[in-house]
C-alpha positions as a printed NumPy array, in Angstrom:
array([[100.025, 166.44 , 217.816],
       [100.778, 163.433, 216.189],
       [ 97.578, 161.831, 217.131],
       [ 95.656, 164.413, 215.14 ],
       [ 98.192, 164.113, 212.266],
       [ 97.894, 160.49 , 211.974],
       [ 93.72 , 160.853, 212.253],
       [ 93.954, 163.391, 209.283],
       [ 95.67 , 161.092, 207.081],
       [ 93.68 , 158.267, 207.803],
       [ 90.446, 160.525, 206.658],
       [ 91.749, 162.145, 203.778],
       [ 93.656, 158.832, 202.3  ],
       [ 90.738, 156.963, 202.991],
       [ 89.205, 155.477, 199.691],
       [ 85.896, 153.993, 200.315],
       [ 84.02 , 154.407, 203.422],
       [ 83.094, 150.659, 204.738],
       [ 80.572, 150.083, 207.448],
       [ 80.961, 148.811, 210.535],
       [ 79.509, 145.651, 210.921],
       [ 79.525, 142.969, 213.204],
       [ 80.218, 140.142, 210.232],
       [ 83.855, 137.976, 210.227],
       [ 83.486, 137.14 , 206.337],
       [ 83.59 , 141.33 , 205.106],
       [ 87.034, 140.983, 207.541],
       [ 87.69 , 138.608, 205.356],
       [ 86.55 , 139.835, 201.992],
       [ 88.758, 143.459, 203.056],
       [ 91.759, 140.903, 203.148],
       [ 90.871, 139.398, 200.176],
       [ 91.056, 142.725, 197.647],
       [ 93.622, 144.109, 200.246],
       [ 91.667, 147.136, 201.542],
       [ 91.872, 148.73 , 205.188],
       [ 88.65 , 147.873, 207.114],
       [ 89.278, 151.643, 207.905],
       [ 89.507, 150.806, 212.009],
       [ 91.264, 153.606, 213.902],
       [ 93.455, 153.155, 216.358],
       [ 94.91 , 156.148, 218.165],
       [ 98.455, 155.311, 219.671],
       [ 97.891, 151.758, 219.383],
       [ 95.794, 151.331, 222.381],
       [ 92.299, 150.641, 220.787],
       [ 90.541, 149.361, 218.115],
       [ 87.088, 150.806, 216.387],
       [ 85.024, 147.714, 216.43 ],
       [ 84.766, 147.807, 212.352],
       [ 82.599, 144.795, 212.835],
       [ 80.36 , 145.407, 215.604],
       [ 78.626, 148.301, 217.054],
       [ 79.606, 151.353, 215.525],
       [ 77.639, 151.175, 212.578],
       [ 77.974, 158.475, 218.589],
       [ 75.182, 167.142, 227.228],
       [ 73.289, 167.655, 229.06 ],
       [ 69.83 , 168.032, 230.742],
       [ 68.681, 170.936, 228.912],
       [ 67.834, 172.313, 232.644],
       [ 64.711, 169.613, 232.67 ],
       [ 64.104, 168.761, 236.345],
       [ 62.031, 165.93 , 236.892],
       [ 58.74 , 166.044, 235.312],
       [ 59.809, 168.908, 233.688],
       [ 59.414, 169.64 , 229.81 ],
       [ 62.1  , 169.951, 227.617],
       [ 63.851, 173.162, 227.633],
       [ 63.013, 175.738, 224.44 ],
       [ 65.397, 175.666, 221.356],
       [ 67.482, 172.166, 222.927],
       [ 67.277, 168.522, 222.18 ],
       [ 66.456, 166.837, 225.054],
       [ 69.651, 164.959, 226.756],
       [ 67.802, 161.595, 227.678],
       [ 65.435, 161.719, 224.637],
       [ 68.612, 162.497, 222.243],
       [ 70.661, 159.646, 223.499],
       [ 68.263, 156.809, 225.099],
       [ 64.865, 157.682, 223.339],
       [ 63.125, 157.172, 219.854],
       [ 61.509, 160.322, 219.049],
       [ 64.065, 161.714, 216.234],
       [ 65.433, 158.509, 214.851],
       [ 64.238, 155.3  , 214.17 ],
       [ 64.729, 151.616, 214.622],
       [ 65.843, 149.971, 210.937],
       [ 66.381, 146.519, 209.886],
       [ 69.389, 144.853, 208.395],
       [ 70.452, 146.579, 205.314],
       [ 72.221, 145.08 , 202.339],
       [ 74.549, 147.539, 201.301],
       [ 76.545, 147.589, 197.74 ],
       [ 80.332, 149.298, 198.347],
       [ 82.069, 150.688, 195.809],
       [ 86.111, 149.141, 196.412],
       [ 87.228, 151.875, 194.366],
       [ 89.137, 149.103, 191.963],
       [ 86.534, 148.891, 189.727],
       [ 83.904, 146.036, 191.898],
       [ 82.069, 146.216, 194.38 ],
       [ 81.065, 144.593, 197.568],
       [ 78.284, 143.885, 199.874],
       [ 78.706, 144.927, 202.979],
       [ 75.5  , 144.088, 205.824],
       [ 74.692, 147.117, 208.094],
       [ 72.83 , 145.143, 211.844],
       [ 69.496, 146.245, 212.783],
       [ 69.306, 148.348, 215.063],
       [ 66.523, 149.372, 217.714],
       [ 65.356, 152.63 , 219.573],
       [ 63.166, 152.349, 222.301],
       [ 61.052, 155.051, 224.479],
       [ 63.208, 156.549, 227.614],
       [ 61.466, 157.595, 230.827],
       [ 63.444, 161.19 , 231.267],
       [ 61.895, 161.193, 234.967],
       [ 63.516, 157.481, 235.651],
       [ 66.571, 158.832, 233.97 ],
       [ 66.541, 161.814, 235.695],
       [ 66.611, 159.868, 239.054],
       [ 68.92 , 157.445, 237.62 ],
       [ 72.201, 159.79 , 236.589],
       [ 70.343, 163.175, 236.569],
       [ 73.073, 164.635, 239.203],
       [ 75.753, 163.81 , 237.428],
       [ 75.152, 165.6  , 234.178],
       [ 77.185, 169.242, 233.868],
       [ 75.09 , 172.033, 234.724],
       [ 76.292, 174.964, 232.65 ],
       [ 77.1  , 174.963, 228.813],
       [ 80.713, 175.45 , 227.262],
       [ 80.739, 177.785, 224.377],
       [ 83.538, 177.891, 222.3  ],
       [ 84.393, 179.754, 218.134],
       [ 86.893, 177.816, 216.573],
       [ 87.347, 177.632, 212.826],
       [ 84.693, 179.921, 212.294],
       [ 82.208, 178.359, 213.524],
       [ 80.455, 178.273, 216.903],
       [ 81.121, 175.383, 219.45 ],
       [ 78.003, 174.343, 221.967],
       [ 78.767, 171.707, 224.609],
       [ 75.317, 171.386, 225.773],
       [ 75.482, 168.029, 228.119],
       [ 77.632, 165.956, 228.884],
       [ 78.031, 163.124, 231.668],
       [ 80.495, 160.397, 231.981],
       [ 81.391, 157.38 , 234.005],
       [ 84.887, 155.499, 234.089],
       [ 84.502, 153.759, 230.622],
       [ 82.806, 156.256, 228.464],
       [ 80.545, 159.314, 228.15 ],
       [ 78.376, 161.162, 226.448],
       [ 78.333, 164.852, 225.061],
       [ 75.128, 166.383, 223.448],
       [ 76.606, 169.724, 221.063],
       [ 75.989, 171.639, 218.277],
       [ 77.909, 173.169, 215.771],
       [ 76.913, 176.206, 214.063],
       [ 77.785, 178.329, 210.922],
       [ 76.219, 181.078, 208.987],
       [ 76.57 , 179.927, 205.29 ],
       [ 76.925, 176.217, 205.87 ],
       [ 78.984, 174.093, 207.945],
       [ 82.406, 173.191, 206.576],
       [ 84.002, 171.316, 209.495],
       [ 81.328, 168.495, 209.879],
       [ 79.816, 166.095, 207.715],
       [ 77.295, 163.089, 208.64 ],
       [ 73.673, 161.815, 207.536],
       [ 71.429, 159.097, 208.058],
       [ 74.18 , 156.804, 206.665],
       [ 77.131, 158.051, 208.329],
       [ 74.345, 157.479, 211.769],
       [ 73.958, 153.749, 210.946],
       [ 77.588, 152.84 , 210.096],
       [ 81.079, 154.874, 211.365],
       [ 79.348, 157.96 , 212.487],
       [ 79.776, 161.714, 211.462],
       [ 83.419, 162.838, 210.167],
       [ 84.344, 165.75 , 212.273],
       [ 86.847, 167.08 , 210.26 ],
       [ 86.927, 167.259, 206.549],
       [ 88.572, 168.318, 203.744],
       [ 87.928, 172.007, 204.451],
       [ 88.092, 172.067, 208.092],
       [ 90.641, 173.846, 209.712],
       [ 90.442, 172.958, 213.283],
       [ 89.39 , 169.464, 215.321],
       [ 88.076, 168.494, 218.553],
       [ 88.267, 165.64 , 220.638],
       [ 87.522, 164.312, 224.207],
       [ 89.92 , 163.442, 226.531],
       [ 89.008, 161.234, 230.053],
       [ 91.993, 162.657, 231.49 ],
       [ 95.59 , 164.264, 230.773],
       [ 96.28 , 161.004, 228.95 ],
       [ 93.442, 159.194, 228.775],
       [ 92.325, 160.008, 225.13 ],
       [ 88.651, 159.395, 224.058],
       [ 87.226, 157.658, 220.964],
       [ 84.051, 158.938, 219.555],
       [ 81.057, 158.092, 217.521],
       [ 79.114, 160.631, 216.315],
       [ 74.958, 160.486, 215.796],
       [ 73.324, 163.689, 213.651],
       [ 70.113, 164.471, 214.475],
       [ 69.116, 164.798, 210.933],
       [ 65.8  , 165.736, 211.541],
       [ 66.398, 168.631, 213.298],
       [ 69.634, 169.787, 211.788],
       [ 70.417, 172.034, 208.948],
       [ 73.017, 173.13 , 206.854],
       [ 74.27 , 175.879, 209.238],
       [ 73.418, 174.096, 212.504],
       [ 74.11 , 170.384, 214.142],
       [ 72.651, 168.842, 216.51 ],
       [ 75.068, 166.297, 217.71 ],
       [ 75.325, 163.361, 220.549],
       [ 78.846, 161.562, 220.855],
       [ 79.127, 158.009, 222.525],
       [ 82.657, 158.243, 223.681],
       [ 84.77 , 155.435, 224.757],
       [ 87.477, 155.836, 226.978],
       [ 91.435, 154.332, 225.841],
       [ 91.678, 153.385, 229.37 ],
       [ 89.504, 153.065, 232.581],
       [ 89.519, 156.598, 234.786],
       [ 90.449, 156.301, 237.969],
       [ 88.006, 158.743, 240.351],
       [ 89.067, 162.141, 239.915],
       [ 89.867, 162.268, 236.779],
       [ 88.144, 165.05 , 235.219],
       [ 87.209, 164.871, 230.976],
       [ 88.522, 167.577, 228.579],
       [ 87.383, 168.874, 225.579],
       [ 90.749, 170.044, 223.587],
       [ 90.566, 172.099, 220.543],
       [ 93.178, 172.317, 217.595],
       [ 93.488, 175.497, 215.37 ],
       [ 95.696, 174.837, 212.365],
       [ 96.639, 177.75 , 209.995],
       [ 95.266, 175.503, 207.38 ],
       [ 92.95 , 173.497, 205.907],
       [ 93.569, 169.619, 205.863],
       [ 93.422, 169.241, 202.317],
       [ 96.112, 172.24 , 202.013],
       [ 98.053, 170.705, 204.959],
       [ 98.167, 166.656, 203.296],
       [ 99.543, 168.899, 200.064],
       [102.189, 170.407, 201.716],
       [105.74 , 168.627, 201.226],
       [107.458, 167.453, 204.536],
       [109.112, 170.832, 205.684],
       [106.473, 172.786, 204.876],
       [103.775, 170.612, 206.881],
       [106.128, 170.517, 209.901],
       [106.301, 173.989, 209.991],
       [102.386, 174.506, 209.898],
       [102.264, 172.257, 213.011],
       [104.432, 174.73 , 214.895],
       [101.518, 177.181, 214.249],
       [ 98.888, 175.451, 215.674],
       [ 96.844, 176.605, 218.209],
       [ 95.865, 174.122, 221.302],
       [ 93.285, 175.049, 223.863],
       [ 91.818, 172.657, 226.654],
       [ 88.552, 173.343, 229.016],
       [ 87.12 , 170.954, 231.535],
       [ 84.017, 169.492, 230.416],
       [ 82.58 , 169.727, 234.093],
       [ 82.551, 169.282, 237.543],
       [ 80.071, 166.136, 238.237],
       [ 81.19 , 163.103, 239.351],
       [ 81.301, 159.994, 237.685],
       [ 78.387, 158.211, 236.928],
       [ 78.919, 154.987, 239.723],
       [ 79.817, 151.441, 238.281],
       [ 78.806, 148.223, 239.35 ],
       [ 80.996, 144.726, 238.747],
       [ 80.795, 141.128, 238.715],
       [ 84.282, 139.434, 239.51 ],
       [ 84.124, 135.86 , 239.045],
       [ 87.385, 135.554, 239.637],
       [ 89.242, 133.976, 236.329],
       [ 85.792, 132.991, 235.53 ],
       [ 84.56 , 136.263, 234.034],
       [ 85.022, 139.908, 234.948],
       [ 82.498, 143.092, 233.934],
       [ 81.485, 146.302, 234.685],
       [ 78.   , 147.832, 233.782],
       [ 76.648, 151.508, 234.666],
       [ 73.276, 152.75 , 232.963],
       [ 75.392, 153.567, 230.599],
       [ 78.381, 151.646, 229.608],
       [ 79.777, 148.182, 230.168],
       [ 83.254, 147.12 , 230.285],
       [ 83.881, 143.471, 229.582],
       [ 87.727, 141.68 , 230.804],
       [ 87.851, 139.396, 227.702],
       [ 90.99 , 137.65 , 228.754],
       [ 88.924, 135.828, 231.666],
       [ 86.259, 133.078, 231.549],
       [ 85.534, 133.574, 227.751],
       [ 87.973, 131.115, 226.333],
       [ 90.226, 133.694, 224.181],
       [ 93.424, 133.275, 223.949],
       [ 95.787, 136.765, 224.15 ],
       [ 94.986, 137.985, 220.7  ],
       [ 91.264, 136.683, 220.392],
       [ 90.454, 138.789, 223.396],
       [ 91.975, 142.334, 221.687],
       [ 89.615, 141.426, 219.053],
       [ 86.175, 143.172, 219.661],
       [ 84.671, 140.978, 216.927],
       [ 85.279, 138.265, 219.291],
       [ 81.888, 139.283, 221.141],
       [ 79.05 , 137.77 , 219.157],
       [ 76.117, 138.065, 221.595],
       [ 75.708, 140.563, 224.591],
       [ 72.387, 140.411, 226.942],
       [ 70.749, 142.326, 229.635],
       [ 68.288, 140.343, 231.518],
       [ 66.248, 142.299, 233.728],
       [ 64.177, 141.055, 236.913],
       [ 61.126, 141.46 , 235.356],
       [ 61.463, 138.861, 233.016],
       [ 62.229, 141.282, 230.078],
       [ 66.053, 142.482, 228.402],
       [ 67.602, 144.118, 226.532],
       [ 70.145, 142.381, 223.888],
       [ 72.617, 144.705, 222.545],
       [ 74.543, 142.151, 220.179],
       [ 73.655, 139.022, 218.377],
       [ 75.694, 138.497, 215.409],
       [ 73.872, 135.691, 214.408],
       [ 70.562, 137.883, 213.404],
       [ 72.253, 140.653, 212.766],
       [ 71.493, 143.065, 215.652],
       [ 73.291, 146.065, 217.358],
       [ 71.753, 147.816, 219.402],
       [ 74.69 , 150.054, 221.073],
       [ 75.817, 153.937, 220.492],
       [ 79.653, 152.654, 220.165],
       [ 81.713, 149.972, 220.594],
       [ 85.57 , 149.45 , 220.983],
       [ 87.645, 146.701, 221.869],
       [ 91.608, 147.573, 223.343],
       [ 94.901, 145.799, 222.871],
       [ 94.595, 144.675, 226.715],
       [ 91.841, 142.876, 226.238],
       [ 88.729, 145.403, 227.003],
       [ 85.307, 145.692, 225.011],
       [ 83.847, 148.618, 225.807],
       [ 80.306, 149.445, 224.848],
       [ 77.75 , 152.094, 225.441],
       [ 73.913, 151.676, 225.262],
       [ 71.657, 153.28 , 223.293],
       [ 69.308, 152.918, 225.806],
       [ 69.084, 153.547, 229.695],
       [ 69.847, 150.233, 232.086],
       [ 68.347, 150.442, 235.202],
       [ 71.165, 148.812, 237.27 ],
       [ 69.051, 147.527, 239.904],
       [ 66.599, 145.957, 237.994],
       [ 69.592, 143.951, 236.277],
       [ 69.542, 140.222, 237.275],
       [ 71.609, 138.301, 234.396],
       [ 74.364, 139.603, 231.724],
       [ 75.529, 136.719, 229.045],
       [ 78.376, 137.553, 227.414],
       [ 78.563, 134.958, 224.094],
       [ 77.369, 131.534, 226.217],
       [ 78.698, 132.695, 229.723],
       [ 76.45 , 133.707, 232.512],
       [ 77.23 , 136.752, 234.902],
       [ 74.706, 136.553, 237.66 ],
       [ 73.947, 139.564, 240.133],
       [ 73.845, 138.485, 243.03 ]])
């Protein structure tokens, strides 16, 4: 409970909405006219990389070679591909600081490339969930159409649907390239979230697919980051919170009153399926440099060969460059900080020294041959 409580307060107190960009000096401008850079952390474990990458299931029954199924968003196409949403450069961005300036804030480039949904297919098809969860909460109607997962993160493909408009919900292009969609507002009376485990809580950015969406139905693809590493058999959970209230009614409640509301809500949790994880490879150097990497995810040990000390390495912001070099001769880099580029669906950093990252595009693990993390070299070997 008091996870969601402290997540309301943070949206509904918040007064300007700053994007997340990889970029030490708007750190240090927030410090400067004493503003929150608006990072999240649930129970103190992790940290929204405010700086870096977070500027956000399922198959859609396609087998291979197969078409996309009628009425759905492709899986693959919605998460890895570049049909509906495209590559932009670095924006310049003027922020209102709500004390009567403003500030420029820079928002990275970022790049979509084509996906191969038969190469994907092969590549984590069996792991996606077969059968769609369904779920009415807060008047509106719940779709889990995909999701698949592997120990550091996942990813969840839903909509969210109401006749007369959508009240629970709100994200656009913008929201896309900085923090991601709000999934609760003002006049929401319920929330979501993902959970890896019993305890392992998830962290979430949200992508709309504006193109297709309307005002009475979403189309949305979450890039979840785990708090902690599963361990196998852990199975994810979707858990849903009805309050007896809006949030905006709730935050204007006095003390007694708001305690008492929280007695009335409603909790409900459903597996969010029963695949297996998608498999992880490593590269232990020892104290040299530790990482893990799926087609999806990579999970970086800060605290080892990168030359942090204790609290550098529970700083995501740390990270200024992040490459995939592939056998081929071509890769795939997901940060550079110098020109401005992210090119991930989230990033997180924890208090123990994790950076956690998902792609926004498909790595094809055994076509991997080099990852440089800033100027250190993890070789496959």
């Amino acid at each position: 409970m008091q996870r969601f409580e402290n997540k309301a307060k943070e949206t509904l107190k918040r007064d300007i909405h700053i994007s997340n960009v990889v970029d030490k000096r708007l750190q240090e401008t927030y410090q400067m006219l004493g503003l929150s850079p608006a990072a999240y952390k649930r129970k103190n474990r992790t940290k929204r990389l405010s700086a870096a990458a977070a500027a956000a299931v399922i198959l859609c029954c396609i087998v291979p070679g197969a078409a996309i199924a009628s009425g759905k968003l492709d899986f693959f196409e919605g998460f890895f591909g570049n049909t509906n949403r495209r590559s932009t450069g670095v924006i310049e961005k003027e922020m209102d600081t709500g004390k009567g300036s403003t500030i420029t804030v820079t928002i990275p480039s970022k790049e979509y490339v084509p996906v191969d949904e038969e190469k994907a297919w092969e590549m984590i098809g069996s792991q996606v969930m077969d059968e769609p969860i369904e779920k009415e909460i807060g008047g509106h109607k719940l779709r889990i159409e995909n999701f698949a997962y592997d120990k550091n993160g996942a990813l969840a493909y839903f909509t969210l649907e109401k006749a007369g408009g959508i009240t629970a919900l709100k994200g656009d292009d913008m929201t896309n390239l900085e923090k991601g969609a709000t999934f609760f507002t003002e006049e929401s009376d319920f929330n979501i979230c993902f959970w890896g485990s019993e305890q392992v809580d998830g962290h979430e950015n949200i992508y709309i697919d504006t193109e297709n969406s309307t005002s009475e139905k979403m189309y949305c693809y979450a890039y979840i980051l785990w708090g902690e590493s599963l361990k196998e058999g852990d199975i994810p959970q979707l858990e849903m919170m009805q309050y007896p209230c809006t949030f905006s009614e709730l935050y204007a409640m006095d003390d007694e009153e708001r305690e008492a509301a929280y007695k009335e809500v409603k909790t409900e949790r459903v597996k969010l399926t029963d695949k297996g994880q998608i498999p992880v490879r490593s590269i232990d150097m020892g104290e040299e440099g530790y990482l893990e990497y799926s087609p999806v995810s990579m999970n970086i040990d800060m605290t080892k060969g990168l030359g942090f000390s204790e609290e550098e390495a529970a700083d995501p912001g740390n990270i200024s460059y992040l490459e995939i070099k592939y056998k081929d001769g071509t890769n795939y880099v997901i940060t550079d900080r110098e020109k401005e580029t992210e090119n991930s669906g989230y990033v997180i950093g924890t208090d123990t020294g994790e950076y956690k990252v998902m792609f926004n595009r498909l790595v094809d693990v055994n076509e991997v041959e080099e990852i440089v993390v800033n100027d250190v070299s993890f070789v496959v070997k």
